[in-house]
C-alpha positions in Angstrom: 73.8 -60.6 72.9 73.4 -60.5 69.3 72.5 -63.9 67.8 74.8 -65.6 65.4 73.7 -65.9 61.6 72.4 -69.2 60.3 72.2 -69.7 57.0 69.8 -71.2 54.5 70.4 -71.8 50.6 68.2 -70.4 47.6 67.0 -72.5 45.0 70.0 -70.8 42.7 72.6 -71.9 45.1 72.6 -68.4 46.8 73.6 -68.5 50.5 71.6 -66.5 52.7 71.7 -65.4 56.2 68.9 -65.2 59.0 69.2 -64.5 62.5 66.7 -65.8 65.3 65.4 -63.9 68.6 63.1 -65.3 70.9 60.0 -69.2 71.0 56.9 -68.7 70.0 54.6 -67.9 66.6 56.7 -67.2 64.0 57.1 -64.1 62.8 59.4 -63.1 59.6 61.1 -59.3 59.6 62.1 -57.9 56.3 64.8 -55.1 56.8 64.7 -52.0 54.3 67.2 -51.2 51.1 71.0 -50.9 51.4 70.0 -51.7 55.9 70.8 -55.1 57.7 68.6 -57.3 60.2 70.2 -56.1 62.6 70.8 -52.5 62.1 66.7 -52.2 61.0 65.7 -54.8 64.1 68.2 -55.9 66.2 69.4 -52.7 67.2 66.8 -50.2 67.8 65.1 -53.0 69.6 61.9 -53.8 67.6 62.9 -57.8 67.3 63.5 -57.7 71.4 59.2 -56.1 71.6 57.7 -58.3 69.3 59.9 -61.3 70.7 58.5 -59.9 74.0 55.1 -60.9 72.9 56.0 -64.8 72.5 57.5 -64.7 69.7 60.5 -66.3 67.4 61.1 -63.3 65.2 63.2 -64.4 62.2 65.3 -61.7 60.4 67.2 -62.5 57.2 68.9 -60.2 55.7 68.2 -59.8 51.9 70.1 -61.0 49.2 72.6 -58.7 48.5 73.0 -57.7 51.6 74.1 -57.9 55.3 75.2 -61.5 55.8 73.7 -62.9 52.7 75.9 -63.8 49.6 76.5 -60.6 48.2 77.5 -61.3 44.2 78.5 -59.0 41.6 77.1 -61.7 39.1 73.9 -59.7 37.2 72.3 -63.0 36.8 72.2 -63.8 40.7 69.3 -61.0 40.6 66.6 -61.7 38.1 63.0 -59.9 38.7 61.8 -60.9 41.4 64.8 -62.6 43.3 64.0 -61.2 46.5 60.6 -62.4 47.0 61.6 -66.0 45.9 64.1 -65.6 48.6 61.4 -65.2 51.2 59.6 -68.9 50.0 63.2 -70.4 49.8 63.6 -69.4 53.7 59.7 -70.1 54.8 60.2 -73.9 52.9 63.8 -74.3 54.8 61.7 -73.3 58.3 59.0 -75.4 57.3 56.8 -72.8 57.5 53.4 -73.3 56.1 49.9 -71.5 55.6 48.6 -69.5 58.5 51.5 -70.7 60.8 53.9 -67.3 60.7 53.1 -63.8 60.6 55.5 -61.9 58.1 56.4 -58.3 57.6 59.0 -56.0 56.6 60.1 -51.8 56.6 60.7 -50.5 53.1 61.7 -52.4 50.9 60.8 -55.4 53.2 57.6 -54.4 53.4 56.8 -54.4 49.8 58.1 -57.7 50.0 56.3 -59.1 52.3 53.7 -57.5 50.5 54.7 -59.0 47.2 55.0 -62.5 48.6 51.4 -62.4 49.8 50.3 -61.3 46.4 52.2 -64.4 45.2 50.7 -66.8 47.6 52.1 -66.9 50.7 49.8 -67.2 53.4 50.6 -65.5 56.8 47.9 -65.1 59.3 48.9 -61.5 59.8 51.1 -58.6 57.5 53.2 -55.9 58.0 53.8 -53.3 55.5 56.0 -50.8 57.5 57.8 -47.5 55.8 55.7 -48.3 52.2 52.7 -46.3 50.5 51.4 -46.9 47.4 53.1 -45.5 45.0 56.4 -47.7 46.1 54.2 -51.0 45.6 52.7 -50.3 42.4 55.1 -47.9 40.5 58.8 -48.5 41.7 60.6 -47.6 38.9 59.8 -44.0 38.6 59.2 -43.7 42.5 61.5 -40.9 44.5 63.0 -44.0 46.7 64.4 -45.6 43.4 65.4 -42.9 42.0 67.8 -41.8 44.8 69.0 -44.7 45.3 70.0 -44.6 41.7 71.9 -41.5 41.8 73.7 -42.8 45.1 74.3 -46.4 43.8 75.2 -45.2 39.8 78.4 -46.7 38.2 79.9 -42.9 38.0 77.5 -41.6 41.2 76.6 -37.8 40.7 77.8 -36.8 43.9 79.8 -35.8 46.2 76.0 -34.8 48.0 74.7 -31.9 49.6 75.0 -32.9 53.2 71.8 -33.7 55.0 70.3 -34.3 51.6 68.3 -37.8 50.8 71.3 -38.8 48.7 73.9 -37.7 50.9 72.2 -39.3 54.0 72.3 -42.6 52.3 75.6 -42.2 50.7 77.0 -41.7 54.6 74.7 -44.9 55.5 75.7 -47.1 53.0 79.7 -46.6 53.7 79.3 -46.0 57.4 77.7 -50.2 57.2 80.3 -51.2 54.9 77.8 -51.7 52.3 78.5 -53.4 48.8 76.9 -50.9 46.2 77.0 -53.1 43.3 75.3 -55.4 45.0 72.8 -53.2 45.9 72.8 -51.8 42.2 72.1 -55.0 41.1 69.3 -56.2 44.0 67.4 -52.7 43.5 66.7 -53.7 39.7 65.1 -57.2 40.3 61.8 -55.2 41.7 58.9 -55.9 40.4 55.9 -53.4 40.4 52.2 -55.2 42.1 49.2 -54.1 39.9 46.6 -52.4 42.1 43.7 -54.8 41.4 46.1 -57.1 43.1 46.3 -55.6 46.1 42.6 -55.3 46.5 42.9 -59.5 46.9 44.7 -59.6 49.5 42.9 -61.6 52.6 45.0 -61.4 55.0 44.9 -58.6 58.2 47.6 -55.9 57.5 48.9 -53.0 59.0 50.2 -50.6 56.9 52.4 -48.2 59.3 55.1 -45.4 58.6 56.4 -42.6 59.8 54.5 -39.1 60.8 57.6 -37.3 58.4 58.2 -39.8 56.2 54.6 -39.9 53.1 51.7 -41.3 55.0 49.3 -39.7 52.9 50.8 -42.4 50.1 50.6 -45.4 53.0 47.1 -44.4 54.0 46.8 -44.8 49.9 48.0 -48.6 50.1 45.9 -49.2 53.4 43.0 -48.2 51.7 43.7 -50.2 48.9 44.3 -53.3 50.7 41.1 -55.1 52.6 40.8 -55.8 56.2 44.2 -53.4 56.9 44.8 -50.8 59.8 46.7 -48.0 59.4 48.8 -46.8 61.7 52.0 -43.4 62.3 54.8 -43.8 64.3 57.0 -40.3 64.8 60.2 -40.0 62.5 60.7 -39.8 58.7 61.9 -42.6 56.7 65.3 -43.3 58.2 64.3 -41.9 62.1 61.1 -44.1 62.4 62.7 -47.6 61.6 66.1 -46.7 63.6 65.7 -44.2 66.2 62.4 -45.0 67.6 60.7 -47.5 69.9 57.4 -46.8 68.4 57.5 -49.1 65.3 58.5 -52.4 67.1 55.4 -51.2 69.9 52.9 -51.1 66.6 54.0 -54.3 65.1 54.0 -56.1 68.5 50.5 -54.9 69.1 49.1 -55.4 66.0 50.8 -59.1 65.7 49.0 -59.8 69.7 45.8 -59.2 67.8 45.9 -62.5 66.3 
């Protein structure tokens, strides 16, 4: 039975949902761009394995999307609103250092990522479906730049079919999707310098899919101390939501702790 939203409200007055599955350790889950909690955890079933663990896995969904206010307001996403979110929901939980394990896929896990570098303090990370190139160069990365053509005021579709574009383009009406929203939420990202990344203290696992660019996520696990790297089979879209491997990595790796 899926769990009903509850809601939490960001420093800006922006509402924003979260959903809750399972007691235990805390553990936050970050869903990718233009997804949903439950569509990137609920569904394929990686909340119900690392709830399985002894868990209370907590998955907002990200401003701009999902269940979360969704505004068409360009100042409801300055740089670096999405992280901030992430601190807004561990102070509602009460969340503090070492007390919750946090991770995300995509776009979540550069987040999770990001908050780390900004001083949150899980006891273990998850960086799922993100290399390096994402972390430290978004703008001109190949993820933001087809989201770009997809999400454009006058988009240059209609897309070949089966093509990155015209996958997502499917995705994003097929979820009811609001793509100015998304527009808008893609542009607060803010790149992580590399000598950054080489502070972070805290045990990672950088993880992604055997199709999708693990040559680039071996990049970020190397980058990162005291990190494991891990594949899972699909490509970007087919390893978060059409496999059981992902939530079996995270759930082992969390264990670990």
């Amino acid at each position: 039975m899926l769990p009903a939203p509850c809601f939490c409200t960001a420093p800006d007055g922006a509402r924003l949902a979260y959903r809750e599955i399972g007691d235990g350790r805390p553990t936050l889950l970050l869903h990718g761009f233009s997804s949903t909690a439950v569509i990137n955890w609920v569904a394929p079933g990686h909340a119900a394995a690392v709830a399985a663990t002894g868990r209370r896995v907590i998955l907002p969904d990200l401003r701009g999307h999902g269940d979360s206010e969704r505004s068409h307001d360009p100042a409801a996403y300055p740089p670096d609103v999405v992280t901030d979110d992430v601190f807004a929901l561990l102070d509602h939980l009460g969340l503090t250092d070492g007390g919750y394990d946090l991770g995300g896929y995509s776009l979540g896990g550069r987040t999770a990522l990001r908050a780390v570098v900004r001083g949150a303090r899980p006891g273990r990370l998850v960086v799922a479906g993100m290399g390096l190139a994402g972390v430290t160069h978004m703008r001109g990365h190949a993820f933001a730049d087809v989201f770009g053509h997809v999400l454009a005021d006058t988009p240059a579709g209609p897309f070949p079919p089966g093509s990155p574009e015209g996958r997502i383009t499917d995705f994003i009406a097929r979820i009811g999707a609001d793509r100015t929203a998304l527009r808008l939420a893609l542009g607060t990202a803010v790149d992580t310098p590399a000598a950054d990344l080489a502070r972070v203290d805290v045990p990672t696992l950088v993880v992604c899919g055997d199709r999708d660019d693990p040559a680039d996520a071996r990049a970020l696990a190397d980058m990162v101390p005291h990190s494991a790297f891990a594949t899972v089979k699909g490509d970007h879209i087919s390893a978060a939501n059409r496999s059981d491997a992902l939530g079996a990595a995270i759930a082992t790796f969390l264990e670990a702790s």
